[in-house]
TIVO-2410 file (N, C-alpha, C; in nm, 3 decimals):
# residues 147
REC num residu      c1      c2      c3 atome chaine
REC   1      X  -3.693  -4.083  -4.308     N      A
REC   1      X  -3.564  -4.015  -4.309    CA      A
REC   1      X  -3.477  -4.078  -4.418     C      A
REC   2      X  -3.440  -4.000  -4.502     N      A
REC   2      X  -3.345  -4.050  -4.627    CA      A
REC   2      X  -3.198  -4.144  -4.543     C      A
REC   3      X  -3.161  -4.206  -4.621     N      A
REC   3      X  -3.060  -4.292  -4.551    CA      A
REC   3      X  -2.908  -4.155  -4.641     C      A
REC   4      X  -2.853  -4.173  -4.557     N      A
REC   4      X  -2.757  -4.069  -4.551    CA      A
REC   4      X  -2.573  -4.139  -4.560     C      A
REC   5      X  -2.513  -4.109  -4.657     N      A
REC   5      X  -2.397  -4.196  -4.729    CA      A
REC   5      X  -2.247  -4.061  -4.686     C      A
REC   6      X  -2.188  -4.121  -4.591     N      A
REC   6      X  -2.077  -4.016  -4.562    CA      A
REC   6      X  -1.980  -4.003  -4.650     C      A
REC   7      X  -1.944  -3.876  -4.692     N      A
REC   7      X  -1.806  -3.883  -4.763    CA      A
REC   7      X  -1.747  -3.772  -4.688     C      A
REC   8      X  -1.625  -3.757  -4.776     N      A
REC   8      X  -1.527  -3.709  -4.716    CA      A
REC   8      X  -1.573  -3.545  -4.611     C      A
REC   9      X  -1.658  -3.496  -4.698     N      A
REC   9      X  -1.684  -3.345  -4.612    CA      A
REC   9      X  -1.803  -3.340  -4.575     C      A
REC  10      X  -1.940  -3.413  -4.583     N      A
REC  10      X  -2.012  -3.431  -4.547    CA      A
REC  10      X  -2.139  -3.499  -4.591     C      A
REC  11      X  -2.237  -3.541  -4.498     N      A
REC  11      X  -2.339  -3.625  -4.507    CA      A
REC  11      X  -2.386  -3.619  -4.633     C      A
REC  12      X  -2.443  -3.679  -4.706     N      A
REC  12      X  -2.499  -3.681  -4.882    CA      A
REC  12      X  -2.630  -3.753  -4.848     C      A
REC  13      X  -2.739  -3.697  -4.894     N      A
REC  13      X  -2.852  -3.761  -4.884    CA      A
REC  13      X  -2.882  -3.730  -4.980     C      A
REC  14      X  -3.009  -3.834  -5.028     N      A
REC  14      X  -3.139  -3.791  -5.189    CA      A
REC  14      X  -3.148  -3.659  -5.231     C      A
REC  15      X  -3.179  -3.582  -5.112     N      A
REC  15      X  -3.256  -3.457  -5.134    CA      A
REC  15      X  -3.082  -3.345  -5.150     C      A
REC  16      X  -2.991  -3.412  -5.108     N      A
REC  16      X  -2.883  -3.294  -5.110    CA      A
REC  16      X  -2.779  -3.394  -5.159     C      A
REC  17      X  -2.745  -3.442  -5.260     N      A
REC  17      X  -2.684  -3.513  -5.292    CA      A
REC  17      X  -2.497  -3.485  -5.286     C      A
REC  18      X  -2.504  -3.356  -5.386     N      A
REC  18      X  -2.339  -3.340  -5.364    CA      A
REC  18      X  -2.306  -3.257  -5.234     C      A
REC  19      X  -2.406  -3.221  -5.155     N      A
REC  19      X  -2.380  -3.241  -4.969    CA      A
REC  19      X  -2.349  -3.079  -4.926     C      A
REC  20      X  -2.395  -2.994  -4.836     N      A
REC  20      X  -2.348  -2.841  -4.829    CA      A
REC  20      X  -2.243  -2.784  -4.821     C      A
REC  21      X  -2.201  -2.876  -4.740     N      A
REC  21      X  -2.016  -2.904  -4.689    CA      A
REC  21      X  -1.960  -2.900  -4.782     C      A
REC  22      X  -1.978  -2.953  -4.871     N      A
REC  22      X  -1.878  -2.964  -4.971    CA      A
REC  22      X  -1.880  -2.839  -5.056     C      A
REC  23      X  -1.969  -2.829  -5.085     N      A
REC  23      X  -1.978  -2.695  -5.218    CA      A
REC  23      X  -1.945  -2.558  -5.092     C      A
REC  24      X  -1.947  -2.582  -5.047     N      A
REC  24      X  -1.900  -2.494  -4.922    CA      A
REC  24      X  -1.740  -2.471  -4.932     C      A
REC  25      X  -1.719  -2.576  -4.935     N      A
REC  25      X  -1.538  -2.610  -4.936    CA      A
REC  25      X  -1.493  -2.586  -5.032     C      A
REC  26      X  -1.567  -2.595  -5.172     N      A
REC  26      X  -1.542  -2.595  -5.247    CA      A
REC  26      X  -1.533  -2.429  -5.344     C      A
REC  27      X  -1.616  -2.387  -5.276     N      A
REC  27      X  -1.607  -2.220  -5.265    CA      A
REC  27      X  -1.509  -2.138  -5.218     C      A
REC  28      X  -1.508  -2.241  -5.080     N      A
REC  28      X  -1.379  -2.172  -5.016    CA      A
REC  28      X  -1.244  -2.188  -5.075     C      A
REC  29      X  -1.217  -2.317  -5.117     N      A
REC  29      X  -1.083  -2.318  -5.226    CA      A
REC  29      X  -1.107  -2.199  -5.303     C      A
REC  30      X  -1.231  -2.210  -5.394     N      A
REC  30      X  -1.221  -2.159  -5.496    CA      A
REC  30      X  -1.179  -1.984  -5.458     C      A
REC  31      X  -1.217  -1.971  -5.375     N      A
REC  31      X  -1.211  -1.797  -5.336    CA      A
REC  31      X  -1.042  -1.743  -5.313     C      A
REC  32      X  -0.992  -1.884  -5.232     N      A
REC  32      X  -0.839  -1.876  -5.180    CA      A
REC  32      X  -0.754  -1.906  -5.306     C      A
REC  33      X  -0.776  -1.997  -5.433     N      A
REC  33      X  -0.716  -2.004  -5.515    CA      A
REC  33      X  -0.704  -1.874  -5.604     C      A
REC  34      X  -0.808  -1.858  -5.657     N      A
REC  34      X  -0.862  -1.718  -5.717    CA      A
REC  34      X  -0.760  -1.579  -5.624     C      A
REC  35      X  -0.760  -1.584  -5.508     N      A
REC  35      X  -0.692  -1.448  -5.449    CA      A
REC  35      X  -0.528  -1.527  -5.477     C      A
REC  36      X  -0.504  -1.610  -5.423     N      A
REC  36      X  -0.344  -1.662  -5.453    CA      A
REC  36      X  -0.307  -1.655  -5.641     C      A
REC  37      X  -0.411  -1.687  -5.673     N      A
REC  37      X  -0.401  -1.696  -5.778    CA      A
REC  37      X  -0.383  -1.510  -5.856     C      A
REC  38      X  -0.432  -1.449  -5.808     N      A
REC  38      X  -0.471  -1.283  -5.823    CA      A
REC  38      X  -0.283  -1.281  -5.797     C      A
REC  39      X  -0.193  -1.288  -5.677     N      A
REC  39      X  -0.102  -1.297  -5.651    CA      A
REC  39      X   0.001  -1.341  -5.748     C      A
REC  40      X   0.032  -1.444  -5.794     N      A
REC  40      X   0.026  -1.525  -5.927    CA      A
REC  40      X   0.035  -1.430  -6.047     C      A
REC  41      X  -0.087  -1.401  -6.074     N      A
REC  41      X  -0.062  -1.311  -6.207    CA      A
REC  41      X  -0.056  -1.190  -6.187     C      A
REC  42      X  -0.022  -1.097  -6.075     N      A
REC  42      X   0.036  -0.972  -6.025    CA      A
REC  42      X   0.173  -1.006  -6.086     C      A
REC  43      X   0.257  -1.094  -6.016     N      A
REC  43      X   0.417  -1.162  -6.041    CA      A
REC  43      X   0.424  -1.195  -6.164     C      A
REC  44      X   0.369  -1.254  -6.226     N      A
REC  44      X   0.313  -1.340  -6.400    CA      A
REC  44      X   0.372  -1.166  -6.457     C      A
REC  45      X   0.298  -1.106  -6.433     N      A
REC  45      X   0.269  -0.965  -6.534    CA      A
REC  45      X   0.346  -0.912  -6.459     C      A
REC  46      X   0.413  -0.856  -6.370     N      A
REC  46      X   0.551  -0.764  -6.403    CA      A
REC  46      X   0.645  -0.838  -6.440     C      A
REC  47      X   0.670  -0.974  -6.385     N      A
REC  47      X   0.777  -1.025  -6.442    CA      A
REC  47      X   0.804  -1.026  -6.581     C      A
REC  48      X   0.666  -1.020  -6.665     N      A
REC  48      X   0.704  -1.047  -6.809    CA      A
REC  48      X   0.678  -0.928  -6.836     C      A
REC  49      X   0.690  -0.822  -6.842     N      A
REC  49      X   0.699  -0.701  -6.867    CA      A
REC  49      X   0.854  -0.648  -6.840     C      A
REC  50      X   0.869  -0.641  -6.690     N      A
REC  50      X   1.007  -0.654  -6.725    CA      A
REC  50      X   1.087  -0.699  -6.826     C      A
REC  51      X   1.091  -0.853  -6.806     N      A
REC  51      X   1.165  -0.932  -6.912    CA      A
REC  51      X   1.138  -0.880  -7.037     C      A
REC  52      X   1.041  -0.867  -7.066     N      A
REC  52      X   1.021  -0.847  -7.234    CA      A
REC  52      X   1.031  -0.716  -7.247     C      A
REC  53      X   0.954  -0.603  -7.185     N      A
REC  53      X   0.984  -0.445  -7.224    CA      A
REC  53      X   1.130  -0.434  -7.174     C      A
REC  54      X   1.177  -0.419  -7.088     N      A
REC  54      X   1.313  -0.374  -6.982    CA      A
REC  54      X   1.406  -0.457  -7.000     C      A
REC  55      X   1.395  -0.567  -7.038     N      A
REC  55      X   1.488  -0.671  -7.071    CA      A
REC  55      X   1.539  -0.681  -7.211     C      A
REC  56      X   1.405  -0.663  -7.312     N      A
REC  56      X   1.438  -0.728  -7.398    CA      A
REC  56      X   1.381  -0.876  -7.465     C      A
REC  57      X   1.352  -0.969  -7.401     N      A
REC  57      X   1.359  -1.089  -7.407    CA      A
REC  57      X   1.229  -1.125  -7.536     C      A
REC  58      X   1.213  -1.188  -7.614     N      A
REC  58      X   1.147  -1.219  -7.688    CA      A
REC  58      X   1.027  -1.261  -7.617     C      A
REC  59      X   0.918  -1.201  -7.698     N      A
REC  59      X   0.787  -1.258  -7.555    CA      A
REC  59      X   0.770  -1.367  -7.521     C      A
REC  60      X   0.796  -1.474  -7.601     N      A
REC  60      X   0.791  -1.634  -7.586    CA      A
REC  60      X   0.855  -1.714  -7.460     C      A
REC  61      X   0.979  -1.635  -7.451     N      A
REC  61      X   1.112  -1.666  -7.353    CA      A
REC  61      X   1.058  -1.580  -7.233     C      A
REC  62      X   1.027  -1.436  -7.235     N      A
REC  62      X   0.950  -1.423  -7.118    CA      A
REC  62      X   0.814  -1.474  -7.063     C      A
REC  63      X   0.724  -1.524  -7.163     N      A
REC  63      X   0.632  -1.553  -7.082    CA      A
REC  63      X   0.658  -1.702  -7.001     C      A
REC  64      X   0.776  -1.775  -7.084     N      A
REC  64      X   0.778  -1.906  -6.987    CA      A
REC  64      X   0.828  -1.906  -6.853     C      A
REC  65      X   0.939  -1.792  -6.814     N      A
REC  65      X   1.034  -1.735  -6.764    CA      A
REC  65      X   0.930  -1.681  -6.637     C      A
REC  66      X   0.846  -1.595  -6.681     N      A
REC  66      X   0.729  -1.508  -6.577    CA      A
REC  66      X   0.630  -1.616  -6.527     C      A
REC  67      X   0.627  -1.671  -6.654     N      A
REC  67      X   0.442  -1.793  -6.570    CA      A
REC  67      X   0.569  -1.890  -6.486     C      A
REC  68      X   0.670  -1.960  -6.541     N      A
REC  68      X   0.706  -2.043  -6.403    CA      A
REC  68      X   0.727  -1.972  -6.289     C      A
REC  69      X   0.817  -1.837  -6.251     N      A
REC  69      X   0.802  -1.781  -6.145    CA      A
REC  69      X   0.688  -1.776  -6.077     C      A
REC  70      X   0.528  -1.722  -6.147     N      A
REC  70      X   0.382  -1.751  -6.084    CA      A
REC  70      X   0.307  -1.903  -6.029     C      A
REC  71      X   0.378  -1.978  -6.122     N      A
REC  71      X   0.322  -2.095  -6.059    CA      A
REC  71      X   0.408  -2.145  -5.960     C      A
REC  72      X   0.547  -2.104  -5.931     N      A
REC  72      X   0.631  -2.138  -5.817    CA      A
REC  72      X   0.561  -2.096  -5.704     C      A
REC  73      X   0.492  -1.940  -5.715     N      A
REC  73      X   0.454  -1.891  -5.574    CA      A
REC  73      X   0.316  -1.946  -5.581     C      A
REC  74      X   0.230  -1.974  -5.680     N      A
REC  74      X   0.098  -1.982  -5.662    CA      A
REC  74      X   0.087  -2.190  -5.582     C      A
REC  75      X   0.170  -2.232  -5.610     N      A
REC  75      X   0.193  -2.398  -5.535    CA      A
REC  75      X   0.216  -2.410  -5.417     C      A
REC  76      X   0.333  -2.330  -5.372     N      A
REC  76      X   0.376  -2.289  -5.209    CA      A
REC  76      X   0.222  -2.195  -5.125     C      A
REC  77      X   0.178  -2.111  -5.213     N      A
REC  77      X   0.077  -2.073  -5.134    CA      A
REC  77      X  -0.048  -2.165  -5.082     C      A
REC  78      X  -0.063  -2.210  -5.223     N      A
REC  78      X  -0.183  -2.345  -5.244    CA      A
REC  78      X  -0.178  -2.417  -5.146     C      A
REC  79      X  -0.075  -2.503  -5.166     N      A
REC  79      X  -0.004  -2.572  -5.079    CA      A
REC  79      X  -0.072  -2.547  -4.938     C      A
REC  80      X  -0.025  -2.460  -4.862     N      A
REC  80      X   0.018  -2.409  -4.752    CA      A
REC  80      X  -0.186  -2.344  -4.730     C      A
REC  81      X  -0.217  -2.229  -4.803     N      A
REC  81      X  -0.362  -2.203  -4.745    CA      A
REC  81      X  -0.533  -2.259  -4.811     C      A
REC  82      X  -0.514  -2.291  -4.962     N      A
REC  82      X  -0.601  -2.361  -5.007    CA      A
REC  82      X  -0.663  -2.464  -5.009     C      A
REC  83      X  -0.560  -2.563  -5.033     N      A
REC  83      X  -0.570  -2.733  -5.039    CA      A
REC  83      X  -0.552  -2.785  -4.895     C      A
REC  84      X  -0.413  -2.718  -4.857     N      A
REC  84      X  -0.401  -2.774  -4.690    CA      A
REC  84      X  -0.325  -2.904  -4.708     C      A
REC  85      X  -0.254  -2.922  -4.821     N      A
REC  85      X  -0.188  -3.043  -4.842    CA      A
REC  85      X  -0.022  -3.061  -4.821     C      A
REC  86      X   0.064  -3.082  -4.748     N      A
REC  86      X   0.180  -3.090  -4.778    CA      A
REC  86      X   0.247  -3.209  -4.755     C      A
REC  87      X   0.160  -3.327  -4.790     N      A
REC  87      X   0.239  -3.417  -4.824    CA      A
REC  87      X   0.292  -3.437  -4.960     C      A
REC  88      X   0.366  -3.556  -5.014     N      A
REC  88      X   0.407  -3.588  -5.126    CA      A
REC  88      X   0.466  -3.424  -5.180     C      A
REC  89      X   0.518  -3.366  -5.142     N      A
REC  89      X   0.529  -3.200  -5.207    CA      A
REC  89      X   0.591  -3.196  -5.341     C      A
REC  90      X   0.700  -3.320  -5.336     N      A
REC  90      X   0.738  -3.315  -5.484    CA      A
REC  90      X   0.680  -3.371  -5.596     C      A
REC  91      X   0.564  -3.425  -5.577     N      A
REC  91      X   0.487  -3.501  -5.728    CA      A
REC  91      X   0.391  -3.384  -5.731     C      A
REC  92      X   0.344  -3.304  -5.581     N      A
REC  92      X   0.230  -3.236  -5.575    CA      A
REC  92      X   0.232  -3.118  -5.716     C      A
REC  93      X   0.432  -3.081  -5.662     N      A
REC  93      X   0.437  -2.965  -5.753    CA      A
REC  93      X   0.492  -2.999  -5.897     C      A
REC  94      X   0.534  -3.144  -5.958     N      A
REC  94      X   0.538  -3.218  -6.087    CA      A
REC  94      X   0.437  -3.224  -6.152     C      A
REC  95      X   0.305  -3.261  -6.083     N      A
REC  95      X   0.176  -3.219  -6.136    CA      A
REC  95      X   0.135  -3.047  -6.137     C      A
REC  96      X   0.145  -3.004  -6.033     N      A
REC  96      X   0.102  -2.846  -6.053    CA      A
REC  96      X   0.139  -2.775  -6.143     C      A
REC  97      X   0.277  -2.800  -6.222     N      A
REC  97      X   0.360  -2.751  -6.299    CA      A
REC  97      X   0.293  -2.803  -6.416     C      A
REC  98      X   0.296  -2.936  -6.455     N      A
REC  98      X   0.275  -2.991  -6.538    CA      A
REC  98      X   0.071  -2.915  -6.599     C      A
REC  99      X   0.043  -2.866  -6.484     N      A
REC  99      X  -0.105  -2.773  -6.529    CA      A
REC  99      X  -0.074  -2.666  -6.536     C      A
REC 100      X   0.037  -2.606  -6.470     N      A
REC 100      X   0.083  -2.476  -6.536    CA      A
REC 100      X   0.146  -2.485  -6.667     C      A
REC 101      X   0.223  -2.582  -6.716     N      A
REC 101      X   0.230  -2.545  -6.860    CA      A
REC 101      X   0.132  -2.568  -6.971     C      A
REC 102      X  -0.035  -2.604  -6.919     N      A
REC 102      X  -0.108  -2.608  -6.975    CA      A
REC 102      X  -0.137  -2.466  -6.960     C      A
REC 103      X  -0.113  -2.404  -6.865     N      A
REC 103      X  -0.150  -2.282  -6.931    CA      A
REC 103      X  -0.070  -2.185  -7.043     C      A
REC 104      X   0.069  -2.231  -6.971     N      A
REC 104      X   0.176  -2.167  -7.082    CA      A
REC 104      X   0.151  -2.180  -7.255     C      A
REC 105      X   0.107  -2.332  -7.249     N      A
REC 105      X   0.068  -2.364  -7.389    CA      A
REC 105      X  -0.002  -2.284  -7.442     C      A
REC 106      X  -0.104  -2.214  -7.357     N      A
REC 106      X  -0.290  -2.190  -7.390    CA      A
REC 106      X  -0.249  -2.012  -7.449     C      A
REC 107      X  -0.115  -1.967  -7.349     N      A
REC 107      X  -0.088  -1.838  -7.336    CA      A
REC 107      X  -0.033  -1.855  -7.541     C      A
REC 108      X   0.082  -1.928  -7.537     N      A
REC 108      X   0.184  -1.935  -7.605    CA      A
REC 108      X   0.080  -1.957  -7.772     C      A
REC 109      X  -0.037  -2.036  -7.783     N      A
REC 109      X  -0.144  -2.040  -7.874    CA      A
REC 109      X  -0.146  -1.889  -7.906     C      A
REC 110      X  -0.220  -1.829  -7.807     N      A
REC 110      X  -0.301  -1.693  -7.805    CA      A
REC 110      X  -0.158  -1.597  -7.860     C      A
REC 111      X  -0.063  -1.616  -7.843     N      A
REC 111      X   0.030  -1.522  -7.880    CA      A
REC 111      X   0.091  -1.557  -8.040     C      A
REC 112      X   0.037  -1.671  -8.053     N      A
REC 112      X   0.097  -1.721  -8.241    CA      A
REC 112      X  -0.026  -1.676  -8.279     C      A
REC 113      X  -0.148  -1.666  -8.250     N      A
REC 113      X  -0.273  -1.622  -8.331    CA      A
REC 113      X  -0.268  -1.480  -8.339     C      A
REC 114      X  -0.294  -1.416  -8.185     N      A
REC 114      X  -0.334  -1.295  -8.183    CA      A
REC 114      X  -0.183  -1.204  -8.222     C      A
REC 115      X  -0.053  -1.251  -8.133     N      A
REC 115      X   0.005  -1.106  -8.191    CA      A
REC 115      X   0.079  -1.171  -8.288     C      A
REC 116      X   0.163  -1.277  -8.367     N      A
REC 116      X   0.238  -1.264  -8.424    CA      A
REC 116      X   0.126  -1.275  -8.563     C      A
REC 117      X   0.036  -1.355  -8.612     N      A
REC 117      X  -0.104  -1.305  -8.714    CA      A
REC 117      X  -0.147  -1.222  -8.704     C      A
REC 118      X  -0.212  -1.171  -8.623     N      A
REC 118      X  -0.282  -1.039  -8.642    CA      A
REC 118      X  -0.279  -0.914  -8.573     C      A
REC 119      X  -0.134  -0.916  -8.514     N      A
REC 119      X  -0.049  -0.789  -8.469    CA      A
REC 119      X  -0.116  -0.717  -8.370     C      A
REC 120      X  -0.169  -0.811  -8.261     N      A
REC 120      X  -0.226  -0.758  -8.121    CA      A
REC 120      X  -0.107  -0.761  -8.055     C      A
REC 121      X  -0.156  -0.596  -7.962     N      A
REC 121      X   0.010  -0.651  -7.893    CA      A
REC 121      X  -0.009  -0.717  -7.750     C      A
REC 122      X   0.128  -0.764  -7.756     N      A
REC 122      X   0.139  -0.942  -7.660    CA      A
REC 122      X   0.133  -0.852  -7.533     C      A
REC 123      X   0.157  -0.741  -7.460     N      A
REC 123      X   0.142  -0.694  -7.368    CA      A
REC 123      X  -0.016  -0.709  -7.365     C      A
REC 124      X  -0.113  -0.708  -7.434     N      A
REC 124      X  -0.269  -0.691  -7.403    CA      A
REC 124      X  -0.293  -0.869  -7.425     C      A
REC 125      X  -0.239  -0.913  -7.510     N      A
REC 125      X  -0.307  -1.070  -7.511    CA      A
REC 125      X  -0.250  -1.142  -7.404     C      A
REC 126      X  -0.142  -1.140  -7.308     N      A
REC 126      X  -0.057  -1.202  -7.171    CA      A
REC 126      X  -0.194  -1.110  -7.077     C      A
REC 127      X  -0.200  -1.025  -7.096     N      A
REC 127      X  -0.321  -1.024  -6.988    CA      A
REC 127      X  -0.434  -1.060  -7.002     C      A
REC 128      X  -0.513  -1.058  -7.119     N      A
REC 128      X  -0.628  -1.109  -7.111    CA      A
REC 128      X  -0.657  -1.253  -7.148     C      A
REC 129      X  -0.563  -1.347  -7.105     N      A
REC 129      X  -0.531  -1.491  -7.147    CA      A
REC 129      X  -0.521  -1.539  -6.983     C      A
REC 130      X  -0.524  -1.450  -6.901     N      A
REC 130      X  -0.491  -1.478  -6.782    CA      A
REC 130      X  -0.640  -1.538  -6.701     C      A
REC 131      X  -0.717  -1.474  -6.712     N      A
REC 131      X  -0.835  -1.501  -6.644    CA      A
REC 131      X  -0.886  -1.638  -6.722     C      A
REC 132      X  -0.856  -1.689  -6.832     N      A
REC 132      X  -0.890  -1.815  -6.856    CA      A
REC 132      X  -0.787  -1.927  -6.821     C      A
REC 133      X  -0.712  -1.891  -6.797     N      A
REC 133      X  -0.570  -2.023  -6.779    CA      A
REC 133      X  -0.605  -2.023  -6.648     C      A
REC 134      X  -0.614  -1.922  -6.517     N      A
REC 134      X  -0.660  -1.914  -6.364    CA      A
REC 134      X  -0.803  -2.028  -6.400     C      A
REC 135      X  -0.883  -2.046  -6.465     N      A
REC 135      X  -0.976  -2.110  -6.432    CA      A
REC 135      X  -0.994  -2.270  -6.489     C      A
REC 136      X  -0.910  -2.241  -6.592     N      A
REC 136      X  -0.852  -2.392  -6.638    CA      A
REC 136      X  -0.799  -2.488  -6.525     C      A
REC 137      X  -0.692  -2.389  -6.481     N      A
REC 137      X  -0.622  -2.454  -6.398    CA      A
REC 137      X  -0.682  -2.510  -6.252     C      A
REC 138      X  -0.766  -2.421  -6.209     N      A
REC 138      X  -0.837  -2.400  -6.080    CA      A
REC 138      X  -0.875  -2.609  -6.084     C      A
REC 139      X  -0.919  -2.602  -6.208     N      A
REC 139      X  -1.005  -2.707  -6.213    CA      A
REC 139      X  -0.923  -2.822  -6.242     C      A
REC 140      X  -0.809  -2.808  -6.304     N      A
REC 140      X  -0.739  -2.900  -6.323    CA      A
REC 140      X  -0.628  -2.983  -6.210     C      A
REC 141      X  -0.611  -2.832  -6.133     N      A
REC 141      X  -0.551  -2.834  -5.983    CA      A
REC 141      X  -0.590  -2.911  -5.878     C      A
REC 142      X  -0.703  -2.887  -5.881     N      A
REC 142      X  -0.794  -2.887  -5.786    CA      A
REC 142      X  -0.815  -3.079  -5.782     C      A
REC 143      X  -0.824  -3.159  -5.902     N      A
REC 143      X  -0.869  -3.262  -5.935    CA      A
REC 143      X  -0.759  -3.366  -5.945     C      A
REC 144      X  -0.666  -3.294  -5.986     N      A
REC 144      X  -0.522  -3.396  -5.977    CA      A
REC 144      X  -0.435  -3.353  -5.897     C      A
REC 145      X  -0.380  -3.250  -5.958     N      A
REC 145      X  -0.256  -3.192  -5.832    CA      A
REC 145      X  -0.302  -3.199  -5.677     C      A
REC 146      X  -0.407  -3.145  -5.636     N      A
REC 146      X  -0.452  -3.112  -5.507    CA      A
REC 146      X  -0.526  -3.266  -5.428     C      A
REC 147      X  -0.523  -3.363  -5.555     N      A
REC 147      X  -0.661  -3.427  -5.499    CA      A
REC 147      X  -0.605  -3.513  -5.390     C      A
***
């Protein structure tokens, strides 16, 4: 019988090393982040549509304006059904933030390349910038903010 090393979610042996439990759990975040996260950039994208079509606002100023509103709700949700964490709440969400403006950055790149160089419009590059910053973050969340 393999000698068997406990961690946090379950037994780890030779033959199953990073353990079922875990990648289990780890699915399950991933599924609850991903739908909160779906939530997130529902809010992300009207807000900056508003702001920028209906408003006005220069896309730059709305997208910082829209992604902090998304990562406000996507932390409180996290928080509360993903991670299951609510201690420390205020470093939790100093860090969460601090990976949301890694995405802002990632957005704010894609919008000096694609629309103001080569005249894509920022309504199509704010959305399709989205499904990579959700998975950046997932991982970045997940490892510091959440850990």
């Amino acid at each position: 019988m393999p000698a068997e090393i406990l961690t946090g979610d379950a037994p780890v042996t030779a033959r199953d090393p990073a353990g079922a439990a875990g990648r289990t759990r780890t699915l399950r975040q991933l599924v609850r982040y991903t739908l909160i996260g779906g939530s997130g950039v529902v809010l992300d994208l009207l807000a900056f549509l508003v702001l920028h079509n209906a408003a006005g606002l220069d896309e730059q100023l709305a997208n910082v304006l829209s992604t902090t509103l998304g990562i406000t709700n996507n932390f409180v949700l996290n928080a509360l059904f993903t991670f299951e964490r609510r201690d420390r709440l205020v470093v939790r969400f100093l860090r969460f933030y601090a990976v949301g403006l890694t995405g802002i950055a990632l957005t704010q790149l894609l919008f000096l390349v694609l629309t103001d160089s080569l005249g894509i419009d920022a309504n199509l590059v704010k959305a399709g910038s989205l499904p990579l910053v959700l998975a950046l973050q997932f991982a970045l969340n997940r490892k510091w903010s959440f850990a």
